[in-house]
Backbone as a printed PyTorch tensor [residue, N CA C, xyz], in Angstrom:
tensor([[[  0.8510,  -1.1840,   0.0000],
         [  0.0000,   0.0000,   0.0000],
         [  0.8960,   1.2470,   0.0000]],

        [[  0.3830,   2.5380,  -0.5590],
         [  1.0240,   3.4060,  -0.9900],
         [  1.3730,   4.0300,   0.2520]],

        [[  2.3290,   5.4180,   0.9880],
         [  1.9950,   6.0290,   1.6520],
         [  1.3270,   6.8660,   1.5610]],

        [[  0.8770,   7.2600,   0.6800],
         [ -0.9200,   8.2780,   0.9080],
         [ -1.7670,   7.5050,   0.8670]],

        [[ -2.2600,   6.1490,   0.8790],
         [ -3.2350,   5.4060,   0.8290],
         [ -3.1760,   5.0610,   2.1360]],

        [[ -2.2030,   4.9800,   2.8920],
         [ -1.9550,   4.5440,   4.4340],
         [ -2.4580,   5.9540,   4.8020]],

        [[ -1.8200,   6.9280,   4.5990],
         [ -2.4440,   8.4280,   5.1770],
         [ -3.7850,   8.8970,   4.9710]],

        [[ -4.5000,   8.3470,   4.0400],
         [ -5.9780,   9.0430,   3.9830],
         [ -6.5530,   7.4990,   4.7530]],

        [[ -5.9630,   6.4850,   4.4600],
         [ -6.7670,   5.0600,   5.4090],
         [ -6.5250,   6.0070,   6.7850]],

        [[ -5.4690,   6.1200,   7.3200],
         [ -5.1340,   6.6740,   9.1490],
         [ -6.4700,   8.3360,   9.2210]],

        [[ -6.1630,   8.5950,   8.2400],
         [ -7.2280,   9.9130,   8.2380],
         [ -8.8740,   9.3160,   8.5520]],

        [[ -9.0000,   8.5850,   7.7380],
         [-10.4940,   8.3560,   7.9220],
         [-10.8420,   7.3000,   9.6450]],

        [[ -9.7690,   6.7340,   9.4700],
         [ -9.6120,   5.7760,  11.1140],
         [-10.2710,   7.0540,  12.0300]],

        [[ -9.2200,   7.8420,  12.5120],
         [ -9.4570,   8.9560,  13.3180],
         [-11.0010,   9.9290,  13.0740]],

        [[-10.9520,  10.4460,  11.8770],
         [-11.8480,  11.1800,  11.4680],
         [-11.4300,  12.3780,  11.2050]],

        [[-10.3850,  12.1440,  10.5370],
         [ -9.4110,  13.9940,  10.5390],
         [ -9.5350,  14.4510,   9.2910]],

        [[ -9.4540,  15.4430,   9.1980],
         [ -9.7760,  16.3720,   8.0050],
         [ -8.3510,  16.9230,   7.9450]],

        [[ -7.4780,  17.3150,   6.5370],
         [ -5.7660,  17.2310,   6.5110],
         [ -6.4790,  18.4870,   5.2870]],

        [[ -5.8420,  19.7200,   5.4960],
         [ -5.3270,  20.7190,   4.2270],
         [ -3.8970,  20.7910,   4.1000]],

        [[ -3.7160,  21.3470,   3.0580],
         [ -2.1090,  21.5130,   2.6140],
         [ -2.3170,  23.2100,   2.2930]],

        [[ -0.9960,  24.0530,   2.8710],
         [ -0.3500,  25.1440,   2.0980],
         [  0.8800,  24.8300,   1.7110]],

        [[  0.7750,  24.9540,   0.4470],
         [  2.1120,  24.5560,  -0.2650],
         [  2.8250,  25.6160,  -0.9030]],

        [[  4.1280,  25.8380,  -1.4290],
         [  4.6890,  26.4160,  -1.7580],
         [  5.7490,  26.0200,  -2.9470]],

        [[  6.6380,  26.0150,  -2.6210],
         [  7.8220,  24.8320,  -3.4140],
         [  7.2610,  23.9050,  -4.1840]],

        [[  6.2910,  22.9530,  -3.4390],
         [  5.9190,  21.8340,  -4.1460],
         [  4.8190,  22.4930,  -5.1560]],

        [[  3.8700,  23.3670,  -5.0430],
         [  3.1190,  23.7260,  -6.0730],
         [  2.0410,  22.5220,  -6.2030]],

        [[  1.1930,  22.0820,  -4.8610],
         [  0.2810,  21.7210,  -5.1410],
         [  0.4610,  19.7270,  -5.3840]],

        [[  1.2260,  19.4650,  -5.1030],
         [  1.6330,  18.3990,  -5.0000],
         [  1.5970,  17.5760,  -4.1800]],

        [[  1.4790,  17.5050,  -3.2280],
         [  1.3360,  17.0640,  -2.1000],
         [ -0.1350,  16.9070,  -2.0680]],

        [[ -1.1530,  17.8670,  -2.4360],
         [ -2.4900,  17.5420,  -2.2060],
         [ -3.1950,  16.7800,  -3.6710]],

        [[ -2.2080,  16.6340,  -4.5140],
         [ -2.8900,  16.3450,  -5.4630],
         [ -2.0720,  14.7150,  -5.6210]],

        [[ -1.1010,  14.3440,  -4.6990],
         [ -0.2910,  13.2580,  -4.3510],
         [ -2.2430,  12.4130,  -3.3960]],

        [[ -2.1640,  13.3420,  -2.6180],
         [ -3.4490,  12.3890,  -1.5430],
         [ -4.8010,  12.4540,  -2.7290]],

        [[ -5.2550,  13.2300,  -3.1030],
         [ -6.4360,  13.0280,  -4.2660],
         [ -6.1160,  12.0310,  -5.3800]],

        [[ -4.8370,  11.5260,  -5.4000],
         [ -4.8600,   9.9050,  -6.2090],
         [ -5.6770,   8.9640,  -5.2830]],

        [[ -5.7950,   9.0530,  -4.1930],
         [ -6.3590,   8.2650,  -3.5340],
         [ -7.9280,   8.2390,  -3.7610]],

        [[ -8.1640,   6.7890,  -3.5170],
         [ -9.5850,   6.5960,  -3.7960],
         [-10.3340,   7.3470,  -2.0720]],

        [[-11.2650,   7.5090,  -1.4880],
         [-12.0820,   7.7600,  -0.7090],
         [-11.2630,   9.5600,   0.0780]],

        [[-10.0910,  10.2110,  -0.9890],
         [ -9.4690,  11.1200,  -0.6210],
         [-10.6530,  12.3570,  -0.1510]],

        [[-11.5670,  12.3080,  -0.6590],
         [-12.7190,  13.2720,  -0.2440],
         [-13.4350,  13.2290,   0.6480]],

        [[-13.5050,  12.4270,   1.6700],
         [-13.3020,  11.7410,   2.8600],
         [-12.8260,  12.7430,   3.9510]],

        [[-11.7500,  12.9820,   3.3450],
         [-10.5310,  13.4740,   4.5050],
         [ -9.8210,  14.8510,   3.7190]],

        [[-10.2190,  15.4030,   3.1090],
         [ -9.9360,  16.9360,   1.7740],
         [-10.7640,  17.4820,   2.0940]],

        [[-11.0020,  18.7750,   2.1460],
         [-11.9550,  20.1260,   1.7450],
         [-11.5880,  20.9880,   1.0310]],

        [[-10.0430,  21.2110,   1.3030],
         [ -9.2640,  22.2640,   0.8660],
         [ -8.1030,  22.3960,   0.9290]],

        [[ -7.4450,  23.0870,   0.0370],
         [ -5.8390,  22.9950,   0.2700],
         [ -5.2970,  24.4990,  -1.1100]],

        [[ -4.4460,  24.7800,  -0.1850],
         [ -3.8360,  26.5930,  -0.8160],
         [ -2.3910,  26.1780,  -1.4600]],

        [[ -2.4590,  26.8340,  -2.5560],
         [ -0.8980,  27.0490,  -3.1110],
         [ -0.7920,  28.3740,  -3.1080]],

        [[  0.2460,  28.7150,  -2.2830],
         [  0.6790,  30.1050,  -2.0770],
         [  2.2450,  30.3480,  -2.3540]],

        [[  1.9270,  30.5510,  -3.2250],
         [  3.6300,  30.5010,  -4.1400],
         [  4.2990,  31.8730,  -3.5470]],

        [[  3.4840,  33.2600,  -3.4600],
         [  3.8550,  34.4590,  -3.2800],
         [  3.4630,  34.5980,  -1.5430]],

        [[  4.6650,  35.5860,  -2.1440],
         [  4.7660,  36.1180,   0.0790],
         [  2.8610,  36.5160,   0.2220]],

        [[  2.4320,  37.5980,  -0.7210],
         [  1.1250,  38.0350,  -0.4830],
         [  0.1780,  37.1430,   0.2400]],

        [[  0.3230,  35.6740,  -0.7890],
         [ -0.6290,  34.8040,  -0.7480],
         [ -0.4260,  34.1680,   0.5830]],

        [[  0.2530,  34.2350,   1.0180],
         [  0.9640,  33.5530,   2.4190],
         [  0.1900,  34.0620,   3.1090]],

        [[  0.5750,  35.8260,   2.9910],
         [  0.1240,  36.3400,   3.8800],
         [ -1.5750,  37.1810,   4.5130]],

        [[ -2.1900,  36.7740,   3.2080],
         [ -3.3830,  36.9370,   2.7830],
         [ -4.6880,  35.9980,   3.1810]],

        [[ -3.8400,  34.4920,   2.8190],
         [ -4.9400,  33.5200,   2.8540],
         [ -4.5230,  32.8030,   4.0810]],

        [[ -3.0310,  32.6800,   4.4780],
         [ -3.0820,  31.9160,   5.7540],
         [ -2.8620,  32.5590,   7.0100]],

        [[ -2.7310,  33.9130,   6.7230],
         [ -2.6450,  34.6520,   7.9580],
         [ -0.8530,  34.3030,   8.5570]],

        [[  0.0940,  34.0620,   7.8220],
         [  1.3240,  34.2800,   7.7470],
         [  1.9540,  35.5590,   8.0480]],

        [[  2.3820,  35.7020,   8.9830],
         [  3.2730,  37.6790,   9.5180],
         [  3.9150,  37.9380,   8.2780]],

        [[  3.9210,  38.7650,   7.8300],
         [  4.8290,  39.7950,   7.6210],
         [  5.8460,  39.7900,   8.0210]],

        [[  5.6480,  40.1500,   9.4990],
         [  7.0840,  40.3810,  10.3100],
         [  8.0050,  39.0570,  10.2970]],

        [[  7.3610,  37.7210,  10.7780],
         [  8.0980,  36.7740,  10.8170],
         [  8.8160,  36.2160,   9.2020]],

        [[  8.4840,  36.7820,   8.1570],
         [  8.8650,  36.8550,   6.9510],
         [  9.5240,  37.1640,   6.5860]],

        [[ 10.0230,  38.6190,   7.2520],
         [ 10.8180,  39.6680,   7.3690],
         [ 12.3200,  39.4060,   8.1550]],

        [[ 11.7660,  38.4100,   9.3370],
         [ 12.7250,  38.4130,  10.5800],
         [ 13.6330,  36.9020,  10.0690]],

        [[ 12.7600,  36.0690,   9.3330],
         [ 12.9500,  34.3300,   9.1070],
         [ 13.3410,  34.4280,   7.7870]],

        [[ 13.0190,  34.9810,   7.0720],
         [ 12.7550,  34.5290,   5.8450],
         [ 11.1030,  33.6240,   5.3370]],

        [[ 11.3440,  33.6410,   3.9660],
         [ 10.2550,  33.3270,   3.0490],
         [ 10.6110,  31.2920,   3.4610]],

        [[ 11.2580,  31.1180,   3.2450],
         [ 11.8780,  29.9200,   3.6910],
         [ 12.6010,  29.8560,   4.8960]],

        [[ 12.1770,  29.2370,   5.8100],
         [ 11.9490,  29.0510,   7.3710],
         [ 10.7800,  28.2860,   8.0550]],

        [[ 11.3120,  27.7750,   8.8620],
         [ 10.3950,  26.5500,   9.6840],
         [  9.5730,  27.4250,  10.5350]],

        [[  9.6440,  28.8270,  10.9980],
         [  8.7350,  29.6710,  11.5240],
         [  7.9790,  29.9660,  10.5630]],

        [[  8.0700,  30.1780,   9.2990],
         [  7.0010,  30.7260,   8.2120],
         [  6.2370,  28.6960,   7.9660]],

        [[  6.9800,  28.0140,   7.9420],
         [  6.0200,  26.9070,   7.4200],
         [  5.1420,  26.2770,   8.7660]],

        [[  5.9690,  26.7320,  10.0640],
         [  4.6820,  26.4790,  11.2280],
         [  3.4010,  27.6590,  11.1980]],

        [[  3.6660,  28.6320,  10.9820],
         [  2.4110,  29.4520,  10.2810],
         [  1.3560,  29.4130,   9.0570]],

        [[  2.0620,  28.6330,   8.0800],
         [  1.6640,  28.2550,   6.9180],
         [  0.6140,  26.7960,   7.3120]],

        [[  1.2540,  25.6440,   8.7550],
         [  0.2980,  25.0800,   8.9470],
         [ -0.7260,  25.1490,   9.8880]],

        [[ -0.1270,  25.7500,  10.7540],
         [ -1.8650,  26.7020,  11.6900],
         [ -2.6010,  27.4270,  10.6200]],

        [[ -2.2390,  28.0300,  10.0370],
         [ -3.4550,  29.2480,   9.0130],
         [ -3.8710,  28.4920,   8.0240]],

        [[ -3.3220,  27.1550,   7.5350],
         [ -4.3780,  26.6500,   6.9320],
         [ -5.2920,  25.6070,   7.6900]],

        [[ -4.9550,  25.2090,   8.6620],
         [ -5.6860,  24.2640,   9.6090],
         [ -6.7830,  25.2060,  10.2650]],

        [[ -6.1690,  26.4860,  10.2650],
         [ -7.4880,  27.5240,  10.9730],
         [ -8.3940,  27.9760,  10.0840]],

        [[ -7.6830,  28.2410,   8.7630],
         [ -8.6830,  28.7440,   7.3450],
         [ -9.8080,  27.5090,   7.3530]],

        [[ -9.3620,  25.8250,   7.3270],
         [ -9.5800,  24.9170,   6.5000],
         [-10.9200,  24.0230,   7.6240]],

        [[-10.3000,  24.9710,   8.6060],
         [-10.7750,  23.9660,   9.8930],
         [-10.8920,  22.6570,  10.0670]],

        [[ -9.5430,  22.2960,  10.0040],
         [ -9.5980,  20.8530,  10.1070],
         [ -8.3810,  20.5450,  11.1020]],

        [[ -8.1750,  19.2620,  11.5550],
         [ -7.5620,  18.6540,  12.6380],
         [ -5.9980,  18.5600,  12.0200]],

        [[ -5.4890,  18.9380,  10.6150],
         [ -4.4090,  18.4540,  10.4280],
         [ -4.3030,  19.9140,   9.4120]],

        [[ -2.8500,  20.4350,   9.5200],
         [ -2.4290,  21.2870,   8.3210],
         [ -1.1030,  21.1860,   8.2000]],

        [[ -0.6640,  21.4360,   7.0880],
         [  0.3770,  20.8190,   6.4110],
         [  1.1800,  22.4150,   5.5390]],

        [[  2.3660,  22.9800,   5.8220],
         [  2.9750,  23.8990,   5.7560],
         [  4.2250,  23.5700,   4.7980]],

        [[  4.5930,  24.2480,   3.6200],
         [  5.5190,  23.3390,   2.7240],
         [  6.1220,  24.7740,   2.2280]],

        [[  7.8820,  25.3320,   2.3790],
         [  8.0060,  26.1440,   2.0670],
         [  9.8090,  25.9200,   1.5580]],

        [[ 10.3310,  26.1500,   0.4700],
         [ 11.3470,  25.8900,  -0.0120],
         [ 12.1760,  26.4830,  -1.1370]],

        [[ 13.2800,  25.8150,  -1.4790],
         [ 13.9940,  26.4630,  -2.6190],
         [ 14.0480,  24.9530,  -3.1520]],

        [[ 12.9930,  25.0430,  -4.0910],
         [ 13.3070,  23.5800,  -5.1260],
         [ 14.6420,  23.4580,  -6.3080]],

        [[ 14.4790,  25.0050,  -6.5960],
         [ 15.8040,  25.4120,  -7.5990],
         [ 15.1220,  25.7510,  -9.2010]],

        [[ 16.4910,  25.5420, -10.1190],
         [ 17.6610,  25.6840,  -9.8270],
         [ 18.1710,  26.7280,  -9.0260]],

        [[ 17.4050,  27.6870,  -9.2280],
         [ 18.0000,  29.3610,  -9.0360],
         [ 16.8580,  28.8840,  -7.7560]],

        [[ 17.5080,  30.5410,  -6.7750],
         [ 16.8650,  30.8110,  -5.8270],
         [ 17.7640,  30.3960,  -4.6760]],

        [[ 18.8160,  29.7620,  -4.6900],
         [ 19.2330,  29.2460,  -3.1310],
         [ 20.3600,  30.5380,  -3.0530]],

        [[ 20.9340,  30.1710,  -1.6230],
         [ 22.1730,  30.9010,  -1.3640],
         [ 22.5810,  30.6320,  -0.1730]],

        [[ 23.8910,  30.9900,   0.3260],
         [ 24.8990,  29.7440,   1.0830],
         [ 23.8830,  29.4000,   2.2770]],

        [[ 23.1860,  30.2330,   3.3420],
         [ 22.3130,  29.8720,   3.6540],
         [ 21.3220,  29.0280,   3.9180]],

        [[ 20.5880,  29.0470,   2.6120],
         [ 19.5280,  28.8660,   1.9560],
         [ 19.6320,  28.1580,   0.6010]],

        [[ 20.2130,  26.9730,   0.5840],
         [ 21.0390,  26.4530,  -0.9770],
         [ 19.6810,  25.4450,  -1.5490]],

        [[ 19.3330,  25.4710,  -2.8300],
         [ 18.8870,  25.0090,  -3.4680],
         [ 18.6860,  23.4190,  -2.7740]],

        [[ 17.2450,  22.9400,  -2.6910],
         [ 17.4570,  21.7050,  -2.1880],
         [ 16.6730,  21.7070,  -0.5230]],

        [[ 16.7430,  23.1290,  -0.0720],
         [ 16.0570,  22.7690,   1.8200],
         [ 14.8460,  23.5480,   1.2830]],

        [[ 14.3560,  22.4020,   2.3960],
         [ 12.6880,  23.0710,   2.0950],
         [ 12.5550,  22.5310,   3.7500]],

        [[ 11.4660,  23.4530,   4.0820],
         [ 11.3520,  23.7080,   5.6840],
         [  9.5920,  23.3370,   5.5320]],

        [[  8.9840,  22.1030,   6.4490],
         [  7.8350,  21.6720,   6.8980],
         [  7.2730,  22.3640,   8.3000]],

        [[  5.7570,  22.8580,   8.2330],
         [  5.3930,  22.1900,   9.4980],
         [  4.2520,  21.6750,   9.5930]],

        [[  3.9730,  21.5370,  10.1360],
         [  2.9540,  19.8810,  10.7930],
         [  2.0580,  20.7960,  12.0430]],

        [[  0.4210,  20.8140,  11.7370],
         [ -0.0660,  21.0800,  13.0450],
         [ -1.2370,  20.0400,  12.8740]],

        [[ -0.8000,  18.9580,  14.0160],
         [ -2.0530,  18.2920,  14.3260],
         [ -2.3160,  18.6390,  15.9590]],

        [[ -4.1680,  18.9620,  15.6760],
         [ -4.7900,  19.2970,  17.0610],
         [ -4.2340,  20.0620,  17.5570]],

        [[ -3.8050,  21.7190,  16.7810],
         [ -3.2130,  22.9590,  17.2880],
         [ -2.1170,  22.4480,  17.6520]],

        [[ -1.0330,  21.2600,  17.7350],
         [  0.2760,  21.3880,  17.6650],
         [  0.9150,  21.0650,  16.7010]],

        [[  1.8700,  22.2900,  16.6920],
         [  2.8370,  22.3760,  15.6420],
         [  4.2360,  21.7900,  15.8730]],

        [[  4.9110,  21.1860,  14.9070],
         [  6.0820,  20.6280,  14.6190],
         [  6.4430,  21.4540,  13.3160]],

        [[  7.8220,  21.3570,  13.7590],
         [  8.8010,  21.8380,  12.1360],
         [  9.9320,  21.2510,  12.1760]],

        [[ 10.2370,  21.3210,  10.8910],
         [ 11.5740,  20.2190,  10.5880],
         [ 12.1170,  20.9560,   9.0740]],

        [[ 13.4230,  20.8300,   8.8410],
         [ 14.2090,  21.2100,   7.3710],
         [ 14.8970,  20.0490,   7.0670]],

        [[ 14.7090,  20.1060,   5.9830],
         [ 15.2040,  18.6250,   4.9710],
         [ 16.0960,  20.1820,   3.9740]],

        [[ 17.4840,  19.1480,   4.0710],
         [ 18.5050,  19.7370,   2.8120],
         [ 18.6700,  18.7760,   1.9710]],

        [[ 17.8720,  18.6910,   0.9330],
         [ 17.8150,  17.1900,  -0.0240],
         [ 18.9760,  17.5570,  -1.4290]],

        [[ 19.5980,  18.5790,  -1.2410],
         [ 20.3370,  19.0150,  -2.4050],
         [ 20.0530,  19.1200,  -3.5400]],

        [[ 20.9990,  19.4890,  -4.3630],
         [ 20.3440,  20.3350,  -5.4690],
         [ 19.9660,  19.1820,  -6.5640]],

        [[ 19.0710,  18.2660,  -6.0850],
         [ 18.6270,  17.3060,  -7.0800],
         [ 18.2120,  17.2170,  -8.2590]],

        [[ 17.6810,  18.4800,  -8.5150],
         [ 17.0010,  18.8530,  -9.7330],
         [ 15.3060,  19.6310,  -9.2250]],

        [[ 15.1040,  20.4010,  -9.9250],
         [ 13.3540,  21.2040,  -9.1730],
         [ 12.5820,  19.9320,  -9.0570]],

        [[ 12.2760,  19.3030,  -9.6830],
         [ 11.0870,  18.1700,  -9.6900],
         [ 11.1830,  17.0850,  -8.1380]],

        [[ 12.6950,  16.3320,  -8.7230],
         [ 12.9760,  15.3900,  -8.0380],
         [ 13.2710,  16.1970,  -6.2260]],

        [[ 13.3810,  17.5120,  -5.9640],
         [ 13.1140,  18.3520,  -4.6920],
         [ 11.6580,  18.0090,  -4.0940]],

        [[ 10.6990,  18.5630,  -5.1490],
         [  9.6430,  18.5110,  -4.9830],
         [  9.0350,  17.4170,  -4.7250]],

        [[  9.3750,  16.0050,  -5.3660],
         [  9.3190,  14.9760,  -5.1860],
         [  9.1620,  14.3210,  -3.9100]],

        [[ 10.7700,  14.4610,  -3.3180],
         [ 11.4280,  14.0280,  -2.2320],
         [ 10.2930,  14.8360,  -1.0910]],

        [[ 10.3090,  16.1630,  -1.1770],
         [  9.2840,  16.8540,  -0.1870],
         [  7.6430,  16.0550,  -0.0880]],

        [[  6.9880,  15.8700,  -1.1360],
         [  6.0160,  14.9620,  -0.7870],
         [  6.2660,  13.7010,  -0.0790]],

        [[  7.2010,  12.7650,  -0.6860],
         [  7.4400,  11.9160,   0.2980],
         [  7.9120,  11.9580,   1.7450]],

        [[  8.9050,  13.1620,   1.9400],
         [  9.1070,  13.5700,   3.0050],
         [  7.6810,  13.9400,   4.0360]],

        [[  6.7330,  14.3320,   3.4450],
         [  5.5690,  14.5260,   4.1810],
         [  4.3180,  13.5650,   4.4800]],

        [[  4.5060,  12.8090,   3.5650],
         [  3.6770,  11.6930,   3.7430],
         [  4.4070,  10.7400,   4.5050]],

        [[  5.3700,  11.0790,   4.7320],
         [  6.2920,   9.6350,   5.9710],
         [  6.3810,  10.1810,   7.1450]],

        [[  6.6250,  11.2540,   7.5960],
         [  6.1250,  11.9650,   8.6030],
         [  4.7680,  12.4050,   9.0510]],

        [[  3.7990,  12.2120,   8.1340],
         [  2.5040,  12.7620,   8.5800],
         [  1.5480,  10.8750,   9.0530]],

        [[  2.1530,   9.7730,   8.2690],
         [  2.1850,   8.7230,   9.1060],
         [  2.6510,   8.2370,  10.6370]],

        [[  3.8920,   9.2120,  11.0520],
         [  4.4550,   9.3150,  12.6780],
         [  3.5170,   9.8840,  13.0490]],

        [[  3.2880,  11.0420,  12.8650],
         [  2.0030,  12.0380,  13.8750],
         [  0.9770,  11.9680,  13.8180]],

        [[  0.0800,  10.9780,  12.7070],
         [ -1.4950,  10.8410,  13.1870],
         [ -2.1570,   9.3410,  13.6130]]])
């Protein structure tokens, strides 16, 4: 069985409702769980917010912490998953914020880290994966799986 078929099976066990704000991945991650059969079940909604605006518009993302963290930061993707778990109202939100590449990294911030967070039942987790400069896709890739193997630990 797949790991999103294990994640929307554990979703419907519980009775949890899971949105995604995505970024980096561009929608991938929620359209990774809608392969799933009974995915509507456990979906209502899910944001791609590619731009700072949209961040800060639809998920209620600071400004300031944008300002202070960066656009990429585990403080902007633990905001990214409260404001969509609060927009979406559901028990699970899912925060995805990165430099897939090519362009865009710097010593910092190098092509390849993308920063998660995780809020189930108003708690938040964050974590950074530096998956290197794999190529944009195969980043994006790795980040869905990265989230679907972790979102199996926490629900």
């Amino acid at each position: 069985m797949s790991l999103e078929e294990q994640v929307v099976n554990k979703l419907i066990e519980k009775n949890y409702h899971i949105s995604f704000a995505e970024s980096c991945t561009g929608g991938l991650c929620c359209g990774t769980l809608v392969n799933v059969s009974n995915a509507s079940r456990v979906l209502d909604m899910s944001f791609v917010t590619y731009a700072n605006e949209a961040k800060i518009a639809l998920l209620g993302v600071s400004a300031d912490t944008i300002s202070s963290f960066g656009v990429v930061s585990e403080e902007v993707a633990a905001e990214m998953a409260s404001g969509v778990a609060a927009k979406a109202g559901c028990q699970i939100g899912v925060g995805i914020t990165g430099v897939a590449g090519p362009t865009g990294g710097t010593a910092v911030k190098p092509v390849g880290m993308v920063c998660f967070g995780f809020c189930v039942n108003s708690n938040v987790s964050t974590y950074t994966c530096r998956f290197g400069d794999l190529g944009r896709n195969q980043v994006r890739k790795a980040s869905v799986e990265f989230v679907f193997k972790k979102l199996l630990e926490l629900i």
